[in-house]
C-alpha positions in Angstrom: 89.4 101.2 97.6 91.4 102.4 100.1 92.1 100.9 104.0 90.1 104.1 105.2 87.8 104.1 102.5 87.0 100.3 103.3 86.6 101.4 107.4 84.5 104.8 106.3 81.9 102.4 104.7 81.9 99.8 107.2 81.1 102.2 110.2 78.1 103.5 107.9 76.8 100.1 107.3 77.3 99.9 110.9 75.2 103.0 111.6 72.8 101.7 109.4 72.2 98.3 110.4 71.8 99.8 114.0 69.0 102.0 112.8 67.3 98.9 111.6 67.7 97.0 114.7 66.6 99.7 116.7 63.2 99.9 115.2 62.7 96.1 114.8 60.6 94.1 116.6 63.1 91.7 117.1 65.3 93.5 119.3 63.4 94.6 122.4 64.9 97.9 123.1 67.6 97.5 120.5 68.6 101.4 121.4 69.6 101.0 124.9 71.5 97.5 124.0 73.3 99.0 121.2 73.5 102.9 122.3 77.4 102.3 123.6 78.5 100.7 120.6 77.1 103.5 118.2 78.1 106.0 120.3 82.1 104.8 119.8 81.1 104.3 116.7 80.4 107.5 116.0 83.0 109.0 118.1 85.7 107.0 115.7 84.3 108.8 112.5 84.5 112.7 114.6 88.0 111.3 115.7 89.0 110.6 112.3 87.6 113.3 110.4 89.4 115.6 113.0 92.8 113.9 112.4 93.4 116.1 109.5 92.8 119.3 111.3 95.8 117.9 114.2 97.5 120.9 115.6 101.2 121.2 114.9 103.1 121.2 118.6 105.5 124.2 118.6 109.1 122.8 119.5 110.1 121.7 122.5 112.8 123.9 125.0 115.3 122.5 127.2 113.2 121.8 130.3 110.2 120.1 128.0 112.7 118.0 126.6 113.9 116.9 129.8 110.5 116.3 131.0 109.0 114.0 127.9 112.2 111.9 128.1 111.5 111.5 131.9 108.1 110.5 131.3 109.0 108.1 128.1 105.7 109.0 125.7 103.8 112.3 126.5 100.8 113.3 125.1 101.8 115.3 122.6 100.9 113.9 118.7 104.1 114.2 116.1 103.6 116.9 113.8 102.2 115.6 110.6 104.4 117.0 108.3 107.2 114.6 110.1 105.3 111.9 109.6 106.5 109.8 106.8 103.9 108.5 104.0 104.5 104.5 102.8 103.8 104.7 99.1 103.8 101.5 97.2 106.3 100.8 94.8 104.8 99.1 91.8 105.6 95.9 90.2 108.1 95.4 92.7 109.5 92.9 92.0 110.4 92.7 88.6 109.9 89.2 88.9 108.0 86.5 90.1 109.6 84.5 92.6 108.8 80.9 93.9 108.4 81.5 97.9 106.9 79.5 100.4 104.9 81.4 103.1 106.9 84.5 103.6 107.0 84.9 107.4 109.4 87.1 108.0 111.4 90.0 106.3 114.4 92.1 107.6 117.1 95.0 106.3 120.5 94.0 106.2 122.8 97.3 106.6 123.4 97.7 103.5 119.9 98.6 102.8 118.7 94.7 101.2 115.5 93.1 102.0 116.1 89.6 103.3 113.4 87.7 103.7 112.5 84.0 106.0 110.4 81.4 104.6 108.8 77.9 104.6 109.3 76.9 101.0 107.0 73.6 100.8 106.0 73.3 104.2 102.7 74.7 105.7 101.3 75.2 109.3 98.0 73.5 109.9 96.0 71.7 112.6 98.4 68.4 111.9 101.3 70.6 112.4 101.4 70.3 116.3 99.4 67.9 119.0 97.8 69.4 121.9 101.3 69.7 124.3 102.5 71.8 121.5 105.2 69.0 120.0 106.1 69.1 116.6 104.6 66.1 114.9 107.0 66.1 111.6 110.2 65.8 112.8 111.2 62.6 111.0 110.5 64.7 107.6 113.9 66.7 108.9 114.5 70.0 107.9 113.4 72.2 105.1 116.0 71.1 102.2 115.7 74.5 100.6 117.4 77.5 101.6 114.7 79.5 103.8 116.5 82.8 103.7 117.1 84.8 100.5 118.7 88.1 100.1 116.8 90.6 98.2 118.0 93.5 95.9 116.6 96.5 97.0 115.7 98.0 93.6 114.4 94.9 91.8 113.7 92.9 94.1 115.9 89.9 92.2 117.4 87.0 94.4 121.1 87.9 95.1 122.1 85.3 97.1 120.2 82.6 99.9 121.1 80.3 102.4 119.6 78.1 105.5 118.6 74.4 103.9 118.8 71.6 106.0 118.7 74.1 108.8 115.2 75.3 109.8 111.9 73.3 110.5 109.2 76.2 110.5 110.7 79.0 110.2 108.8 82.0 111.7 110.8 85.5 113.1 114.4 87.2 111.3 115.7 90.3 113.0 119.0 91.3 111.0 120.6 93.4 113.7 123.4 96.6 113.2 126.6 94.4 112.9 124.5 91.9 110.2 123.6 89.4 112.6 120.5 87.2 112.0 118.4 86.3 114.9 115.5 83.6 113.8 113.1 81.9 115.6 111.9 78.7 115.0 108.2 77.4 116.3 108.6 73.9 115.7 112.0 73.4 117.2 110.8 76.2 120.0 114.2 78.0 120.0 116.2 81.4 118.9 119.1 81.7 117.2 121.9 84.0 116.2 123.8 83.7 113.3 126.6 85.1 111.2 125.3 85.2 108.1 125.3 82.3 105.8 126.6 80.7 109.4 125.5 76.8 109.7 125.7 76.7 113.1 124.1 79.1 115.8 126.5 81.9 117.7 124.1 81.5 120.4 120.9 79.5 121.2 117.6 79.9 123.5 115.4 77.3 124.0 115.2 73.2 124.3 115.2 71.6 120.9 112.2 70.8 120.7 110.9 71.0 123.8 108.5 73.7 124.6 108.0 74.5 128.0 106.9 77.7 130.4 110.5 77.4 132.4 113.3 80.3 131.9 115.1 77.7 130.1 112.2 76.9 127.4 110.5 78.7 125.1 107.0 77.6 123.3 106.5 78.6 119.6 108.8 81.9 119.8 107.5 84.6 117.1 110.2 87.2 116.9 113.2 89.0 118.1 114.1 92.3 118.5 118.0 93.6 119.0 119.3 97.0 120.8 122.3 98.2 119.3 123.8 97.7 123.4 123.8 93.6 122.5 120.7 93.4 124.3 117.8 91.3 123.1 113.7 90.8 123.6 112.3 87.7 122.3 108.6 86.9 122.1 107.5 83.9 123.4 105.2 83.2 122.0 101.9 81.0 120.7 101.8 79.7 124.3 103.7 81.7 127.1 102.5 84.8 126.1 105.3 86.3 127.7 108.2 89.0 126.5 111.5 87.5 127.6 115.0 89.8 128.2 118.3 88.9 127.5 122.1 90.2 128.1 124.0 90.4 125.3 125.3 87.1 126.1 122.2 85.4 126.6 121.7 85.8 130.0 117.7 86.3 131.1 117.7 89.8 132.8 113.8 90.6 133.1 110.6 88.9 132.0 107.8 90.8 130.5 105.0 91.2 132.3 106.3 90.6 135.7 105.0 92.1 138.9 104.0 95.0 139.3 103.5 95.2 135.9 99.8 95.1 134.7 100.0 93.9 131.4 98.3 90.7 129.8 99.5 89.6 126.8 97.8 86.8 124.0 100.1 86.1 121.6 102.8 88.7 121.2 103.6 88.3 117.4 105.9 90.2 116.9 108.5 92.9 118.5 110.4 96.5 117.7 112.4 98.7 119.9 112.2 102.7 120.0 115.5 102.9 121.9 115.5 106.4 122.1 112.0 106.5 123.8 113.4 103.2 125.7 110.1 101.5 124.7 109.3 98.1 123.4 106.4 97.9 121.5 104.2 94.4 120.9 101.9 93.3 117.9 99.7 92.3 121.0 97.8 90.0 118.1 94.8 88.2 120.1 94.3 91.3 122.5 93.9 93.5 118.9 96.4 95.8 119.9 99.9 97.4 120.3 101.3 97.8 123.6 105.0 99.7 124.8 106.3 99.0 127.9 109.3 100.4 129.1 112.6 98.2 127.7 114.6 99.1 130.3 117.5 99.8 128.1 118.8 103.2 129.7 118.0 102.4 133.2 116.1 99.9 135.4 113.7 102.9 136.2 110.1 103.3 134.5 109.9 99.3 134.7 106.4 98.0 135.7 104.9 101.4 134.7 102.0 101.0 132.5 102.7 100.7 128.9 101.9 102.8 126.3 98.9 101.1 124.5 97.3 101.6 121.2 93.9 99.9 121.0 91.1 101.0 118.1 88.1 99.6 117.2 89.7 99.2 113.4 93.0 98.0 114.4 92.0 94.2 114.7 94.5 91.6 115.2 98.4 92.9 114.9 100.6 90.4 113.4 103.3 92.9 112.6 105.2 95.9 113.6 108.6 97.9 112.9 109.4 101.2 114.0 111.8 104.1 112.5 112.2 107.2 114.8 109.2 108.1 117.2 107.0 106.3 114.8 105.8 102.2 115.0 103.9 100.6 111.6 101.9 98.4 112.0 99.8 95.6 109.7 96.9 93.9 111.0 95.3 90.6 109.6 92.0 88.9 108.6 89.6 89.9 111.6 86.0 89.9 111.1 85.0 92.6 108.7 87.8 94.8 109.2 89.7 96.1 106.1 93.4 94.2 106.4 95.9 97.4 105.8 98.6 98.7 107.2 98.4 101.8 110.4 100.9 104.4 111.3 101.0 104.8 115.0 102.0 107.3 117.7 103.0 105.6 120.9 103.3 108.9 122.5 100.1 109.9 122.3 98.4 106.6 122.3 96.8 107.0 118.6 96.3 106.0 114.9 98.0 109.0 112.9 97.5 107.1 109.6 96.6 104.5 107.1 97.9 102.7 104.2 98.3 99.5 101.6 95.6 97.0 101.1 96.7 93.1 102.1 95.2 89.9 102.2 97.2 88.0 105.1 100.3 90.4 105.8 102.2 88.5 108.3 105.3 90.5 108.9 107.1 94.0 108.1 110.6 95.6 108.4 112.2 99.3 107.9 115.5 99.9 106.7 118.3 101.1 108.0 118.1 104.6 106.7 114.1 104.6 106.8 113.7 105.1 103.0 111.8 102.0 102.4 109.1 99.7 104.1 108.7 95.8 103.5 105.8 94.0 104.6 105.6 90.2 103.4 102.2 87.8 103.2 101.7 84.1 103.5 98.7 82.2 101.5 98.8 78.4 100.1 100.3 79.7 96.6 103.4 81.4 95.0 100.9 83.8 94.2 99.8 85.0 97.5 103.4 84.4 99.3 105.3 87.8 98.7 106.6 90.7 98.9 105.3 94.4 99.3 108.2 97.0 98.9 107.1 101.1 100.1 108.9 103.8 99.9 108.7 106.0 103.1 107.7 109.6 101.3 
């Protein structure tokens, strides 16, 4: 069954259990408590039976060009037909690999999936103590190698590196020049790397240290990279906060910061639409995806409010990656919610599509050339750590 089949029959058990509690005894004017509910309810099945019938927006002249990029994201949807498909590619890969949790995959610019991982170690309630310090540091690093480079049309191990390097491993950004920015939660620091590097061209963060100061992170999730040297990281399980970098790893701008109105819980995980100059959050505890401005072209449109995307199926966003005017999403276990994967419009605020069906998806990443789509999950076997490959039809 499909992600929107799942959603079509929860909202009618939905409708249906309402109907019972309206007429029970139980539930003293069960009508007027639940009226609201059903009625967005009900509006969410209208909305998405009527996203089939979206109008196609003629193109845009000069002037109306000038005025969307002035105002960043319009409210104008993306014609469907532009909209690109993810298909999945089966029995990708052609075989079975040995991962740990898969917590984060990338595309190098030559168009291979890389992916991050834990290989034995897991992340439980003895992992940390309640001031956020690692508790198994004398264990050391992860022997294995934690990053593996993929081929792209089998999926077959090419070549790996990172053992004795990485403690629990968590965020990979590859960037344009084949860069590899990681994050690591227990060690509460960033990194960039050359690859197959054994030391870091650059650090952020205390070793092991978490902290709310400009100087600390706390459990950093991911990174994103503008092609100007400019970098975002997310920071993270406890700061909640975006954080803005020079391409020398000076702090330019935190995000939110005042008169920005934005609360964030958890920002999982990051992508930049650079030509729309937005950034745009797996806002995972808030069950949503916000875009703020990044401030890449200019200083101006900062504090504005963000773009946000916010659903009653969405759930909680642990990933998203982005290729043109469009950001995927994947969201993960949240109540009754089918766990799939969503195709969003920041401009117009909305849910243009659905796709896959995942267990625990925990991260995602477009190539290059935006020809394929790679979401990876994490579970407590080889079985359930892996690898989705999609082709973007």
């Amino acid at each position: 069954m499909s992600c929107m089949q799942h959603l079509v029959a929860l909202l009618a058990l939905c409708l249906s259990l309402g109907a019972v509690a309206a007429s029970s005894n139980h539930l003293p004017g069960g009508v007027n408590l639940n009226e609201r509910f059903f009625n967005q309810v009900r509006a969410l099945i209208k909305r998405r039976m009527q996203e089939k019938n979206v109008q196609v927006q003629p193109p845009l002249v000069d002037d109306e060009v000038a005025l969307q990029n002035q105002r960043s994201y319009d409210n104008v949807p993306i014609p469907a037909a532009s909209v690109p498909t993810p298909v999945l590619v089966e029995n990708w890969p052609t075989e079975q690999h040995s991962f740990g949790q898969v917590t984060a995959v990338s595309v190098d610019p030559q168009g291979n999936p890389v992916i991050f991982h834990r290989a034995e170690r897991y992340w439980d309630v003895n992992t940390f103590n309640e001031s956020n310090i690692y508790y198994l540091i004398e264990y050391g690093p992860i022997k294995e190698k934690t990053i593996y480079l993929l081929d792209s049309k089998t999926g077959a191990i090419k070549s790996g590196w990172g053992s004795n390097m990485f403690y629990m491993p968590h965020g990979m950004t590859i960037d344009i020049h084949g860069n590899y920015w990681i994050t690591d939660v227990a060690m509460h620091q960033a990194f960039k790397f050359k690859p197959f590097g054994s030391k870091p061209l650059l650090t952020i963060g205390k070793r092991f240290r978490p902290g709310s100061s400009v100087k600390h992170l706390c459990k950093p999730t991911s990174i994103a990279v503008a092609t100007t040297g400019e970098f975002f990281i997310a920071d993270g399980y406890c700061n909640s906060r975006i954080l803005k970098f020079n391409a020398a790893g000076k702090l330019l701008r935190t995000i939110p910061q005042p008169p920005e109105f934005l609360s964030l819980q958890v920002p999982h995980a990051i992508t930049l639409l650079e030509h729309l100059d937005l950034l745009c959050i797996a806002d995972r505890e808030n069950m949503r995806v916000v875009c703020p401005k990044a401030g890449l072209k200019s200083s101006h449109g900062e504090g504005e409010p963000a773009a946000t995307i916010q659903e009653p199926d969405l759930g909680r966003v642990f990933g998203v990656a982005s290729y043109g005017d469009i950001v995927f999403a994947v969201n993960g276990p949240t109540s009754m919610l089918p766990v799939c994967g969503f195709t969003i419009d920041p401009r117009s605020e909305a849910i243009i599509g659905h796709w896959g069906d995942f267990k625990n998806p925990h991260s995602m990443a477009v190539s290059v050339n935006g020809s394929a789509l790679y979401v990876t999950e994490i579970g407590n076997n080889h079985q359930t750590n892996r690898v989705w490959k999609y082709v973007l039809a």
